[in-house]
Every structure is written in structure tokens, then in C-alpha cells.
C-alpha positions as CSV (number, residue, x, y, z in Angstrom):
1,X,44.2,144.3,33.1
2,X,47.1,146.1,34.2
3,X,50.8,144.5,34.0
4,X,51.0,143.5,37.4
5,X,47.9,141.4,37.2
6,X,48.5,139.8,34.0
7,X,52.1,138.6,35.7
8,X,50.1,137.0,39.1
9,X,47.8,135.7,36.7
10,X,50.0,133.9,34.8
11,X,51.6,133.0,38.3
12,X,49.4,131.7,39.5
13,X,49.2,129.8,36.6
14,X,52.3,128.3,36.1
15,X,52.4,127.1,39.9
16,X,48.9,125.4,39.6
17,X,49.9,123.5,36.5
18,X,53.5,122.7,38.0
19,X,51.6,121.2,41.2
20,X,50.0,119.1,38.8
21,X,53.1,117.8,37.2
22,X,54.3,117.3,40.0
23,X,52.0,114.7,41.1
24,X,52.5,112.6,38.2
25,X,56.2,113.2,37.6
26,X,57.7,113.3,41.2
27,X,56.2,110.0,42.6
28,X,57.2,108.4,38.9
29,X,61.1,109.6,38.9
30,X,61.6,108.8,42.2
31,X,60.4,105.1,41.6
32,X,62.6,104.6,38.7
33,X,65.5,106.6,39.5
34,X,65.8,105.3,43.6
35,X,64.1,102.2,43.8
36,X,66.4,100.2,42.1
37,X,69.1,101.8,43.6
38,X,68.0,100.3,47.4
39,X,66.7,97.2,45.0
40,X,70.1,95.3,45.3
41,X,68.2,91.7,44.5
42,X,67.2,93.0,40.8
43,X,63.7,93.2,40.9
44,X,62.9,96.4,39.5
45,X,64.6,95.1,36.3
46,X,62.6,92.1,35.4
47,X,60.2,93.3,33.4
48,X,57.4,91.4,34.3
49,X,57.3,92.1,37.8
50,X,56.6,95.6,35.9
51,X,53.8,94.8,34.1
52,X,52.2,92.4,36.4
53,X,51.6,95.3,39.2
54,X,50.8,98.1,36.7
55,X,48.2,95.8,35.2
56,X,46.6,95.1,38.5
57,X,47.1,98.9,39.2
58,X,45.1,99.9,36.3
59,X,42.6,97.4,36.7
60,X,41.9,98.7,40.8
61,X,42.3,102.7,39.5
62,X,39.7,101.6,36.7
63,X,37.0,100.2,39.3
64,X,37.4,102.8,41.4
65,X,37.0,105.2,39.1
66,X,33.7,103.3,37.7
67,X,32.1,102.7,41.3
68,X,32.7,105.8,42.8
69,X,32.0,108.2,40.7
70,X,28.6,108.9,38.9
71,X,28.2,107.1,35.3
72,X,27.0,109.9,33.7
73,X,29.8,111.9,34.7
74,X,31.6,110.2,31.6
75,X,29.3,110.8,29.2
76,X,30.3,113.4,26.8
77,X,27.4,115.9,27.3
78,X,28.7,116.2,30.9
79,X,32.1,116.4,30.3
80,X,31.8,119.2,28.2
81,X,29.0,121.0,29.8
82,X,29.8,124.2,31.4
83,X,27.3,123.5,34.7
84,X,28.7,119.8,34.4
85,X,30.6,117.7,37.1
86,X,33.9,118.7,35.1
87,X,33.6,122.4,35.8
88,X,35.9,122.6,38.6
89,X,38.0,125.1,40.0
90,X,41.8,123.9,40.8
91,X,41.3,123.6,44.6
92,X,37.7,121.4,43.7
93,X,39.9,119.4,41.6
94,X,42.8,118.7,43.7
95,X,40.5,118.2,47.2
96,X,37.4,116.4,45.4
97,X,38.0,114.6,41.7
98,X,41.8,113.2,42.6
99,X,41.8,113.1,46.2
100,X,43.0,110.1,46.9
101,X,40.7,109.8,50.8
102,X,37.7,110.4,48.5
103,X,38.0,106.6,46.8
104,X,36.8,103.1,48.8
105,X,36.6,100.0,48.1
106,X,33.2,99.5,49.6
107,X,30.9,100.4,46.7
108,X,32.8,97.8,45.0
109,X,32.1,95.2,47.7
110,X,28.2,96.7,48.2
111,X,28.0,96.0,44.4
112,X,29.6,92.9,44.7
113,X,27.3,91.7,47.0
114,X,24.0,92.6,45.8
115,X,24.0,93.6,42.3
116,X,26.6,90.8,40.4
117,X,24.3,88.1,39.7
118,X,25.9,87.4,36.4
119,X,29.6,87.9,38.3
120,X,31.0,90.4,36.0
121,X,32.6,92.4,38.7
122,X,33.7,88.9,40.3
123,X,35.8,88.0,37.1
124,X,37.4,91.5,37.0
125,X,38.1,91.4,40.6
126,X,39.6,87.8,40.3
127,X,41.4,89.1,37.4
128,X,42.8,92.0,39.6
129,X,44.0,89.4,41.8
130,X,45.4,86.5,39.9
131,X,48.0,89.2,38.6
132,X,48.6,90.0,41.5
133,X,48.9,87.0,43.1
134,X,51.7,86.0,40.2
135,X,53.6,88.7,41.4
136,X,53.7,87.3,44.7
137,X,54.2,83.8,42.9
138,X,57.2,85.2,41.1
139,X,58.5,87.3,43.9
140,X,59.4,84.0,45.5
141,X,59.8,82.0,43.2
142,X,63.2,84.2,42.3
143,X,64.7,84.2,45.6
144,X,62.2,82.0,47.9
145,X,63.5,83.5,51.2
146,X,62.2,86.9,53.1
147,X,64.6,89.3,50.1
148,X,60.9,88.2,48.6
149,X,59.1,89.9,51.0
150,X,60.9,93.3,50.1
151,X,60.1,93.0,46.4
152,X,56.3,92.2,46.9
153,X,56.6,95.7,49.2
154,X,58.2,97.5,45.7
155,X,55.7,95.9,43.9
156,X,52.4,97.0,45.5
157,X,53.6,100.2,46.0
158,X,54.0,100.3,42.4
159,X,50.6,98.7,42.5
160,X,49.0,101.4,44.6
161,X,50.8,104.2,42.2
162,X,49.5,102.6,39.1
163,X,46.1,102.9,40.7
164,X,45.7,106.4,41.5
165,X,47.9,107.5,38.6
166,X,44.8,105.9,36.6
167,X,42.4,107.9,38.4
168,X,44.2,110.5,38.3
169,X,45.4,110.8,34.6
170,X,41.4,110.3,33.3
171,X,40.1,113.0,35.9
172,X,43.1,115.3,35.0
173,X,41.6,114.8,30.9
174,X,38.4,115.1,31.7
175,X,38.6,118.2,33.8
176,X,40.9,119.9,31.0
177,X,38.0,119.0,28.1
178,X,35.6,120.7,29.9
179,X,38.3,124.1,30.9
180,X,39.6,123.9,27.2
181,X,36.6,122.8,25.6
182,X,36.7,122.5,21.7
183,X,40.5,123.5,22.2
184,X,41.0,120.1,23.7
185,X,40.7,118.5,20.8
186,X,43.0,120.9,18.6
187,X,45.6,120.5,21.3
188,X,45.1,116.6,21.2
189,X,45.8,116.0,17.3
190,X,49.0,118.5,18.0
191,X,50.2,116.0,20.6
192,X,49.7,112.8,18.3
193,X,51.3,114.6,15.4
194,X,54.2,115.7,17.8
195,X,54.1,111.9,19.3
196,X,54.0,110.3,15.9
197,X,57.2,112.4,15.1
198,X,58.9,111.9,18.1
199,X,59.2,115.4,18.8
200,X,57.8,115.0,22.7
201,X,60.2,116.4,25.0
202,X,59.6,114.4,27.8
203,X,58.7,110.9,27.6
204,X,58.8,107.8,29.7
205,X,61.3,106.0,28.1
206,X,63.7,108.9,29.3
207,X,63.1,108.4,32.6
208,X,63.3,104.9,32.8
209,X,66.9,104.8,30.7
210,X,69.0,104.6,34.2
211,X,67.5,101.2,35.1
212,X,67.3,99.8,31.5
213,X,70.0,101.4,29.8
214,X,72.9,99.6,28.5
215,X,75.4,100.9,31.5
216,X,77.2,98.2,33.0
217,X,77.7,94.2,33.0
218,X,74.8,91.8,32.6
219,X,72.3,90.8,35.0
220,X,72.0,91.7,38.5
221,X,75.5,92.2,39.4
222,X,75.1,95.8,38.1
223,X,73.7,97.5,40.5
224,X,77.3,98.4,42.6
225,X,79.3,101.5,41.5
């Protein structure tokens, strides 16, 4: 391999794995960092207005990762198998495993309404939407007029990011076992060791530090500069 194809290579390279942080970095910075800022009623800082759509997010991303994708595609034979359903080119992965048109609600509902006899899926899904529906709840019970309305939007959007960041983030794994294979797990115990040192350059609580850090007065009266 000559030096001119060992620099596309690595090209081509660097831009496939920057597409892919991009997707999970891009949609998450510009929540954090512009939200709040056109969120002048303060309800990207109450914290559970946070967790309440993330958990519903991760509970939808989670069912439909589980209903419409094949079982045994989790098992760990298949995910490290080199014919398996992880061994995807780049341009598989991005238009098939984390394409976002490729997941539907219906073989929830189909399974819902043939298969639940014992209503397993029915308590997860009324799970799902009881958090939701305290988000709502809470929404208005802040500011009970149409401002409301606005923070619900923020909040399933965050809802519908949660999701697919889910289904995203355990395809993304997944499809780097099977590419690194028994490097995955060398690389994994070097990013606990690094996490459990704090030594990882980039974390979330960086990028959330310009809506919860200590800038200005109390409250929700800091939002104008």
C-alpha cells in the first residue's frame, strides 16, 4: 500500500467515524447549549422534566429496538460472528441498523394485540406513558397556560432524541464488537479505567455546564444577558 492510499484510507476513515459523532454529539449540543436559551419560562432547568422524557425515551428506543429487530441478533454468537447481522459495511449501518424510517410502532401494536396474554408489554407500555403523561402533568402544573404547551414540545423532542439515541448507541456497540472483535473488549476495560480516573476528555457533564453551571442569579430569572 503505497502512501497515497494509506492517507485516503485513513480518510476515509476519519470522516466515517466523524459522521458518526456527529450524530450523537451534534443533536446533543445543540439541545443543551440553544434550547434553554429560546426556553425563557425555565424548563430545561428543572431537572425532572429531564429525566421524565429521557426515561420515557429510553423505554420507546428499548421496544423498538426489541420488536423490530430479530432476537437472536443479540445473542453473543451473532454479534461476534463474522457472517452475522453485525457484519456491516458503514453505508449498511448508517441506511439499515440506525435508520431512523426503518423503526415502527406496529410490531409493538401487532404484539400487543395478539401475543400479550399475560400484559407484559401493556405494563411497559403504560409505564412509557405514565412518565410521560407526568411531564405533561408537570408542564402545566408550573405555568398552567399555553407557555405549557411549548415545554411539552421541548420535552418530546427530547423524548424522541432519547429514543433513537438508545437505538442508536446499542446498534453503534454492537456493530463495533463484531468490526473489533476481541479488541472490543481490551478497548472497553481502557475506557472504564480512563472513566474511573476521570481522564475522559469529553463527557456529558461538560456539555451540559452552560445550563447548570453556577453563572448567574437564582432561579429562572437567569436566563437574560
Amino acid at each position: 500500500m503505497d502512501i497515497l492510499a494509506t492517507i485516503s484510507w485513513l480518510g476515509v476513515g476519519f470522516a466515517k467515524s466523524a459522521s458518526i459523532l456527529a450524530i450523537i454529539y451534534i443533536p446533543m449540543i445543540l439541545g443543551v447549549r440553544w434550547l434553554p436559551r429560546i426556553d425563557d419560562r425555565g424548563f430545561f432547568l428543572m431537572p425532572m422534566v429531564w429525566v421524565l422524557a429521557i426515561s420515557t425515551g429510553l423505554i420507546l428506543g428499548a421496544l423498538l429496538l426489541s420488536f423490530n429487530l430479530d432476537p437472536h441478533y443479540f445473542t453473543v454468537d451473532n454479534v461476534f460472528r463474522s457472517e452475522g447481522p453485525w457484519a456491516l459495511t458503514y453505508s449498511e449501518f448508517i441506511r439499515s441498523r440506525v435508520n431512523p424510517f426503518n423503526y415502527s410502532l406496529r410490531p409493538i401494536f401487532t404484539y400487543l394485540d395478539t401475543y400479550d396474554h399475560d400484559m407484559n408489554l401493556t405494563v411497559v407500555l403504560v409505564l412509557a406513558a405514565s412518565t410521560y403523561g407526568l411531564l405533561i402533568v408537570r408542564a402545566f402544573a408550573t405555568w398552567g397556560s399555553l407557555a405549557a404547551l411549548r415545554g411539552v414540545l421541548f420535552g418530546s423532542v427530547l423524548v424522541l432524541w432519547s429514543a433513537y439515541m438508545t437505538i442508536f448507541m446499542v446498534c453503534l456497540a454492537l456493530w463495533l464488537f463484531n468490526l473489533l472483535n476481541f479488541w472490543a473488549l481490551a478497548l472497553a476495560t481502557v475506557a472504564v479505567h480512563l472513566h474511573r480516573n476521570h481522564a475522559m476528555p469529553i463527557g456529558f457533564h461538560t456539555l451540559t455546564a452552560p445550563v447548570t453551571g453556577g453563572g448567574g442569579g437564582g432561579g429562572h430569572g437567569g436566563g437574560h444577558h
